[in-house]
Residue, then its C-alpha position, 0 to 999 in steps of 0.5 A: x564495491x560488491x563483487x561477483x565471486x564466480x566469473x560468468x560472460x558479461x552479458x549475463x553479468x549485465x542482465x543481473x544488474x539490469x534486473x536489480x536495476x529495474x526492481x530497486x527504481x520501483x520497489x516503492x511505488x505499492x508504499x502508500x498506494x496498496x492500504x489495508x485501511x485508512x485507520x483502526x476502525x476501518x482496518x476491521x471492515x477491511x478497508x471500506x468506508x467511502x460512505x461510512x463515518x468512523x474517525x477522523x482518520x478517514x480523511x484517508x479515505x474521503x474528506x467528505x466524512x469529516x462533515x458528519x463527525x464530531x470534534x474529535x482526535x484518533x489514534x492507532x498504531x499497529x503491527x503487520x506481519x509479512x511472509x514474502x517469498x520469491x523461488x526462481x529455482x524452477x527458473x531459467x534464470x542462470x541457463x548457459x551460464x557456470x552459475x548454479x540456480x537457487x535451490x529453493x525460495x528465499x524468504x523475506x527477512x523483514x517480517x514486520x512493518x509497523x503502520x499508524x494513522x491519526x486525525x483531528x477533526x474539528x468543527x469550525x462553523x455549522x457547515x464547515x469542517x476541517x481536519x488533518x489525517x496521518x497515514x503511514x506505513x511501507x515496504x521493507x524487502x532484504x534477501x539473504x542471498x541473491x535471487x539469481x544465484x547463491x554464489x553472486x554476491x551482491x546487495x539485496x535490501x530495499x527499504x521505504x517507507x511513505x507517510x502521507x498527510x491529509x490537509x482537509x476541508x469539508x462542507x455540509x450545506x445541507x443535513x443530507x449532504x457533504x463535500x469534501x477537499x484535500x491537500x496531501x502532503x507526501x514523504x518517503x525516505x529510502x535505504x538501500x544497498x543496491x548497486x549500480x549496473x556496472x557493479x560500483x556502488x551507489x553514492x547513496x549506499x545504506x544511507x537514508x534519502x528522503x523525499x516529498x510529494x505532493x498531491x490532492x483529493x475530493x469527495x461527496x457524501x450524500x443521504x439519498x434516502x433513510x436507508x442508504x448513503x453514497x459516498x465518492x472520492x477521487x485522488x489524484x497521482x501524488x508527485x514526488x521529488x526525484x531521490x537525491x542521495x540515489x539519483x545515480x540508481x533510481x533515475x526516475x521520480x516516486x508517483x502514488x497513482x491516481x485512485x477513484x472510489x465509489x461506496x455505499x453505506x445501507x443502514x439495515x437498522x439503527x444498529x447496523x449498517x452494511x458497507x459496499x466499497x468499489x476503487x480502480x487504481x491506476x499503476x498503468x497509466x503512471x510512469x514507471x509502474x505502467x511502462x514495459x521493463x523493457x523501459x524501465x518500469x515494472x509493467x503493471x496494470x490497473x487494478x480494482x478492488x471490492x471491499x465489504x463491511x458489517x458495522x452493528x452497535x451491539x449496545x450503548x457500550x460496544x461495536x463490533x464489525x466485520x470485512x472481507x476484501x478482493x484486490x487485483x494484483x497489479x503484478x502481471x504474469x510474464x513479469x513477475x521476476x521485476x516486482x520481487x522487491x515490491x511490498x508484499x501487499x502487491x500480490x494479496x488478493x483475499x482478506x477478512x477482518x473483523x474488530x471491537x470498540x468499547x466506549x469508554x465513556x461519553x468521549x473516550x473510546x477504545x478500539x482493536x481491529x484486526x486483519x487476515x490477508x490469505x497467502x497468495x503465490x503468482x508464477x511468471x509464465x515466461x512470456x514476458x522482456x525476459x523470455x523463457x527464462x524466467x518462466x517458472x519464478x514464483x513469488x508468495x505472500x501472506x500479511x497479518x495486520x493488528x490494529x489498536x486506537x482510541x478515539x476522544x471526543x472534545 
């Protein structure tokens, strides 16, 4: 059991514990819905591609591209590199309480997440494709001190990580048209050292729970015209299990919120093409994201995204590609206390990207895309279930994300 080093009255005792309860149930809900791409080549365009073929692995994206693909196989892996941070030192936090504040910000000591994403595409008839994609990444968040105070002692880890898997079937009836549909098959395991809010420790402690979800996606890619294409893509909310090993602290099950996508792909030249991306996702129509934390969730609201991306074939050789991104973030601000253990992609709201592929050979490729999410800082202004007393709590972050691949065509 975590104990309390310096007593303080019980009601602050409780609102500790009520804070950390709140912030581990959710911690994972941005896992698997906050991407930064759907794959290496997507990575450089800064997530677009609704309406572009690139791999296989944009079934991530929208199961109509395996259409226009040939058979073939994608791999990439990658590292991204996180500097998070929460200040509640300008806070209210520990007013009329013994307990000292934090005396500055306390930095997130997982500075990196490895994602990796994959897919097969294969061509079983002329109008009929099938393909599986891999997605995966996570959210890993561990404070060497306490957020409230420096002398509570208490834990301050909270580890997730979500894989998601395409199951997909795409029909082109016609040269000019694609249509798509996608079983997701979904996992996440957990870790974390959170206790209960009387103190004791779960029975789950620094033990790995894991879990699965299941979901679906549709998708259309249509050549309206010589110079433009339109791709849609619809997922519904992916359903988990509830955590077994941590049904004692986290009572409610995992949702991945439902995302719709519109995107356009103009071809300038048969050299270059000019990707224009728009998606909604919906934290605030999903439980537990959605509701108040006056009930347990986080209070966050739905977001959009605008994603833009040059692809140009310099020669037969080389491609290069470039992006930029704007997210909303879902975290509101008179709740910001409650998402200090979300993954830091939540509060990223710029980034620019850019990439290379070299071909190989007639059917070997090789690709290295990178991706630049600019620091962001929200402060609660101190409206919010807790009142003044978390006004002034900031939270920060910054993401950089090297993608490398290959793609071989057989």
């Amino acid at each position: 059991m975590n104990s309390i080093q310096l007593p303080f009255p019980t009601k602050m005792r409780l609102f500790y514990y009520y804070v950390c309860l709140v912030c581990s149930n959710y911690a994972a809900y941005g896992n698997g819905a906050l991407p930064l791409s759907a794959g290496a080549n997507n990575t450089g365009l800064a997530g677009a591609g609704i309406a572009q073929p690139l791999e296989a692995t944009g079934a991530n994206l929208n199961p109509a591209l395996l259409g226009y693909l040939d058979n073939q196989v994608s791999i990439s892996v990658g590292v991204a590199h996180q500097n998070q941070k929460a200040n509640t030192s300008h806070s209210n936090l520990v007013a009329g309480t013994p307990l000292p504040p934090q005396t500055g910000a306390q930095r997130n000591g997982i500075s990196n997440i490895f994602p990796a994403f994959a897919g097969v595409a294969y061509h079983v008839h002329p109008e009929w494709s099938v393909g599986v994609s891999l997605s995966g990444g996570g959210g890993r968040t561990k404070y060497n001190s306490s957020l409230i105070s420096p002398v509570i002692k208490t834990s301050t880890k909270f580890e997730s990580e979500v894989m998601l898997a395409p199951l997909s079937l795409a029909w082109k009836p016609k040269s000019e048209q694609s249509y798509g549909l996608s079983l997701i098959i979904g996992r996440s395991s957990l870790v974390t050292n959170f206790t209960l809010p009387n103190g004791m420790n779960s029975k789950g402690k620094n033990k790995t729970d894991t879990i699965y979800g299941l979901g679906g996606r549709i998708g259309g890619l249509w050549d309206v015209a010589k110079f433009l294409t339109l791709g849609a893509t619809f997922t519904t909310p992916i359903y988990f299990q509830k955590y077994h090993k941590y049904n004692d602290l986290i009572k409610h099950r995992f949702v991945v919120p439902m995302r719709v996508g519109m995107g356009t792909s103009w071809h300038l030249s048969s050299c270059t093409d000019v990707l224009v991306d728009a998606e909604g996702y919906f934290w605030g129509k999903t439980k537990g994201t959605g509701d108040s934390p006056a009930k347990g969730g986080l209070g966050w609201k739905n977001t959009y995204a605008v994603k833009l991306g040059i692809n140009h074939h310099i020669n037969p050789e080389w491609t290069m590609r470039m992006g930029y991104s704007y997210n909303q973030t879902p975290v509101p601000r008179n709740e910001v206390l409650f998402s200090s253990f979300s993954p830091a992609l939540a509060i990223i709201t710029n980034s620019l990207a850019a990439g290379a592929s070299y071909q190989v050979s007639q059917s070997f490729s090789l690709n290295l895309n990178a991706l630049y999410g600019f620091k962001n800082k929200i402060r609660d202004n101190g409206t919010g279930v807790l009142k003044g007393k978390a006004k002034g709590v900031t939270l920060s972050s910054q993401v950089t994300l090297v993608m490398f691949g290959f793609t071989y065509l057989y």
